[in-house]
C-alpha positions as CSV (number, residue, x, y, z in Angstrom):
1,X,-30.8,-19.5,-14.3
2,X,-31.1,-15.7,-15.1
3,X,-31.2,-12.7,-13.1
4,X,-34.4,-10.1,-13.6
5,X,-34.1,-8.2,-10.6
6,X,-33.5,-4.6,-11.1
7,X,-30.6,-4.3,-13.0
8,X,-28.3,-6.8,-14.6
9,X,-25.5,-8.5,-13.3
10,X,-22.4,-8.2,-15.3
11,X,-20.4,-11.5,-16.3
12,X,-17.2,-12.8,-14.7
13,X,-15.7,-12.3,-18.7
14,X,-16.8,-8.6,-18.4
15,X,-15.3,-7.8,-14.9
16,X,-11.8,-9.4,-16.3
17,X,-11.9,-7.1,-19.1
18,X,-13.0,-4.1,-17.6
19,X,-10.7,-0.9,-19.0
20,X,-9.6,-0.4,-15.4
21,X,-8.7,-4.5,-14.9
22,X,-6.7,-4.3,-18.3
23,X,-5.1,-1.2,-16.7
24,X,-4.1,-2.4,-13.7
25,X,-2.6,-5.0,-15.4
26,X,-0.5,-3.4,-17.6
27,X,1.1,-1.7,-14.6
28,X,1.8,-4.5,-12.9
29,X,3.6,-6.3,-16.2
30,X,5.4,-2.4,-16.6
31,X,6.7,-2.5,-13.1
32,X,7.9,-5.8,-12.8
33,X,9.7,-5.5,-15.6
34,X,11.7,-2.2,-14.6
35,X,12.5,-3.3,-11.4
36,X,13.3,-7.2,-11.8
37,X,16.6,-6.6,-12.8
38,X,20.1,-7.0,-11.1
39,X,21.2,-3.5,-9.7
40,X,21.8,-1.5,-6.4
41,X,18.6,-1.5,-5.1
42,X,17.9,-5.3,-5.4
43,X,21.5,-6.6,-4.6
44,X,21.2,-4.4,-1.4
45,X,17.6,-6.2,-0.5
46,X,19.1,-9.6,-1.4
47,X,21.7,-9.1,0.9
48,X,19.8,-7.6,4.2
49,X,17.4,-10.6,3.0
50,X,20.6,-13.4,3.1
51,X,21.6,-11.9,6.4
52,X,17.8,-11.6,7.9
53,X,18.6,-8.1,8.8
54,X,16.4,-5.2,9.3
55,X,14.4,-7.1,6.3
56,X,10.9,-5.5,7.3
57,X,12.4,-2.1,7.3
58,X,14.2,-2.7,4.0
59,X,11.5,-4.2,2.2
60,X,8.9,-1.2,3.2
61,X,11.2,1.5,2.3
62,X,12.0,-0.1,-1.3
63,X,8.3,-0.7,-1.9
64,X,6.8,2.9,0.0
65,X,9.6,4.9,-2.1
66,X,8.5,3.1,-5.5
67,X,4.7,3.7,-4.9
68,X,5.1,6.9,-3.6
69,X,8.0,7.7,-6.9
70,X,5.1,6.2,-9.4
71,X,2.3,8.3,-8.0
72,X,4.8,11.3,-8.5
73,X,5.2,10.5,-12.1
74,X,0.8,10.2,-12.6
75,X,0.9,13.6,-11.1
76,X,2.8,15.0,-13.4
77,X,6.6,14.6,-11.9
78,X,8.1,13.2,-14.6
79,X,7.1,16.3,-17.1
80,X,8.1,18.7,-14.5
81,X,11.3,16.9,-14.4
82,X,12.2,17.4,-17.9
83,X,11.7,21.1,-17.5
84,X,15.1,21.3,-15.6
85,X,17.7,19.4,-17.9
86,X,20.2,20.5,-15.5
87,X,19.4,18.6,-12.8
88,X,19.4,15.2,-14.3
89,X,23.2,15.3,-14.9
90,X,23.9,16.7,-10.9
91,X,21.9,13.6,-10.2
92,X,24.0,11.6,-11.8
93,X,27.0,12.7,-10.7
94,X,25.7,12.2,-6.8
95,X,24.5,9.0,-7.3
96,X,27.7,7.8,-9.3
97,X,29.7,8.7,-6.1
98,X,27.8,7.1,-3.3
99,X,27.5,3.8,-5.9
100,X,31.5,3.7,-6.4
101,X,31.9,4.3,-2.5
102,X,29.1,1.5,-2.0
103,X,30.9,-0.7,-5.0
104,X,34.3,-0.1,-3.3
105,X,33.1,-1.4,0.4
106,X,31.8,-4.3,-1.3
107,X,34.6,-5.2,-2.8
108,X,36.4,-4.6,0.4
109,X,34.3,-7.4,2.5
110,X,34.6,-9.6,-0.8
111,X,38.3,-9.7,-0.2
112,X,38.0,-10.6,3.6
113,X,37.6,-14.2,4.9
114,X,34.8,-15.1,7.3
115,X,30.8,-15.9,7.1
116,X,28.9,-12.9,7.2
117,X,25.7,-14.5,8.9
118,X,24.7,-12.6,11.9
119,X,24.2,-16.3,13.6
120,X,27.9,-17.1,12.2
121,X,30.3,-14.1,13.9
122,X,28.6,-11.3,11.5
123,X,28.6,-7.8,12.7
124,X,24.9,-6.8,12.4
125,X,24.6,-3.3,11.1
126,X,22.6,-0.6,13.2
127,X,18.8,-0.3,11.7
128,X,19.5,3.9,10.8
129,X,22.2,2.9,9.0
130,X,20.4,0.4,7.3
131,X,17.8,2.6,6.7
132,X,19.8,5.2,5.6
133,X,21.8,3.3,3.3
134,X,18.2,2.0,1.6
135,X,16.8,5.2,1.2
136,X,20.2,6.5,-0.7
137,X,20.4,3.6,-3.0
138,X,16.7,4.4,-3.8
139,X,16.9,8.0,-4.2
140,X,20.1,8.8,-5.4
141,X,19.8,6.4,-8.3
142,X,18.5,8.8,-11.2
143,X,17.0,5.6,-13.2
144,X,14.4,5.9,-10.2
145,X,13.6,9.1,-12.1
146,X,13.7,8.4,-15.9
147,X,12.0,4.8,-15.2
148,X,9.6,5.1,-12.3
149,X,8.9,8.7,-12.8
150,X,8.8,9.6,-16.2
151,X,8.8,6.2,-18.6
152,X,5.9,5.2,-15.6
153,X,3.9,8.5,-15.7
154,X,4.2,9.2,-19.4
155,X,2.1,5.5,-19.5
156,X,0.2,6.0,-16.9
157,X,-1.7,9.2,-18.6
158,X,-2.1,7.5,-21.5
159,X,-4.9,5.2,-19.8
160,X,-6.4,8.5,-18.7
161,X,-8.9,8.2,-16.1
162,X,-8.1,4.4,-15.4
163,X,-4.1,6.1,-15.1
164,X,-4.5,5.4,-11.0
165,X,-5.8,1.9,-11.8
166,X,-2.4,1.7,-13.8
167,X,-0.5,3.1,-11.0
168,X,-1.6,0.7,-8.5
169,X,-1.1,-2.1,-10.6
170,X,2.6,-0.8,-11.0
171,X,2.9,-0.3,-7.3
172,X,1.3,-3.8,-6.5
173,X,4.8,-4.9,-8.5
174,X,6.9,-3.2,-7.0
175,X,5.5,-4.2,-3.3
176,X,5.4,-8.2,-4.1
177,X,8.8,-8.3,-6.0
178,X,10.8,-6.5,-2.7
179,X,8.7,-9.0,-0.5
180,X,9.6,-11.8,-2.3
181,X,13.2,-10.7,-2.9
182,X,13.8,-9.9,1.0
183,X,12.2,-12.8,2.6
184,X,12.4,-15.4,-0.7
185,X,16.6,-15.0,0.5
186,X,16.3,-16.5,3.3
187,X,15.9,-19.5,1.1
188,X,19.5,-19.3,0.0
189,X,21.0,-19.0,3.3
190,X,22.2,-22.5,3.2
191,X,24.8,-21.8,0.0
192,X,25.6,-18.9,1.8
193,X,26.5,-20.1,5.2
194,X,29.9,-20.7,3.6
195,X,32.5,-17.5,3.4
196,X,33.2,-17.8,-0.1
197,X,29.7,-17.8,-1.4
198,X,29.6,-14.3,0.4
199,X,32.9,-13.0,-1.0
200,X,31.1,-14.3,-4.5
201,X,28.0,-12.1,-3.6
202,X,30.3,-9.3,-2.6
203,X,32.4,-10.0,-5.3
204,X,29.2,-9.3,-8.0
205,X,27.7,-6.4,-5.8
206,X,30.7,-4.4,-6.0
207,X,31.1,-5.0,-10.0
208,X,27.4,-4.1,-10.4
209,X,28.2,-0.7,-8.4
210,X,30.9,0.2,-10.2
211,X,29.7,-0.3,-13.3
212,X,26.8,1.5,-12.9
213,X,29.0,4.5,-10.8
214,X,30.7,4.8,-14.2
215,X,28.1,4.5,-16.6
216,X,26.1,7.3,-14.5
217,X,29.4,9.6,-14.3
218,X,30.1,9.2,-17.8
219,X,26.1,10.2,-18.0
220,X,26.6,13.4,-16.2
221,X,29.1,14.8,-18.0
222,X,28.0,13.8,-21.3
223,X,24.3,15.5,-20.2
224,X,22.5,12.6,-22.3
């Protein structure tokens, strides 16, 4: 059967390789890849998500602060960024306190018997707090900046004007991994309904924070 009406009817095969498909795509791969790792942003959604606590919230400020970070970078963030070397090491320095502070609570809960389930004796935490504490382990983390920003816009612009299609294929990441992570924890909750497999979790958190708390002060006043 053939088509003769007007104008032709392009193939399933050329819709899937469109420039802007193949774009998309490669944003998607990009942004999965930065974010799927272990640090303070996805220990702190792992752990709202174990405890169903404010997960909605959590989730929606992770994934708004990424799309709205990677747009930042197409527009041209990340170049204006490394116009002002100075500020990259007073970043650092910030975000290497509030992570030690963070790392140092952790560790703090992880040497402290009890189930933290809400539904098990947990104290729930307020939702600003929540909230507040999302937003500074998102913001304050300067590889939000070199990844997201700059390693994210520097690619973006070189798909030119499919560089949005790029974008929202980077932010399409960024949304399903926090969805999955937050709600997919729920999954777990049965290895965690025991104390020790929180002061475990704790445990690791507050090893991750440090770790990274040092390696970001040691950044800052190096300057590299």
């Amino acid at each position: 059967m053939s088509w003769t009406v007007g104008r032709s009817v392009p193939s399933v095969e050329g819709v899937l390789t469109t420039p802007a498909l193949l774009a998309a795509a490669s944003g998607l791969a990009l942004g999965l890849g930065l974010i799927v790792a272990i640090g303070a942003q996805n220990a702190f959604v792992l752990r709202q998500g174990l405890r169903l606590e404010h997960v909605a919230a959590v989730v929606a400020v992770c994934a708004v602060s990424d799309v709205a970070l990677i747009a930042a970078g197409v527009l041209g963030a990340g170049a204006a960024l490394a116009q002002v070397p100075w500020l990259i090491p007073v970043v650092c320095l910030a975000g290497a306190a509030f992570l030690l502070c963070y790392g140092l609570l952790a560790a703090r809960r992880a040497v402290r018997p009890g189930a933290l389930l809400p539904d098990a004796g947990g104290r729930r935490v307020g939702l600003a707090t929540t909230v507040g504490t999302c937003l500074a382990l998102t913001w304050l983390n300067p590889h939000v900046y070199l990844d997201t920003v700059v390693l994210l816009g520097s690619m973006a612009s070189t798909y030119d004007e499919h560089r949005w299609q790029f974008a929202a294929g980077a932010g399409l990441g960024s949304i399903v991994w926090f969805t999955g992570l937050g709600y997919g924890a729920r999954l777990l909750r049965p290895v965690f309904a025991r104390p020790a497999a929180w002061r475990v979790l704790d445990g690791v958190i507050a090893v991750v924070m440090c770790a990274l708390a040092v390696s970001l002060a040691v950044r800052g006043v190096s300057g590299t």
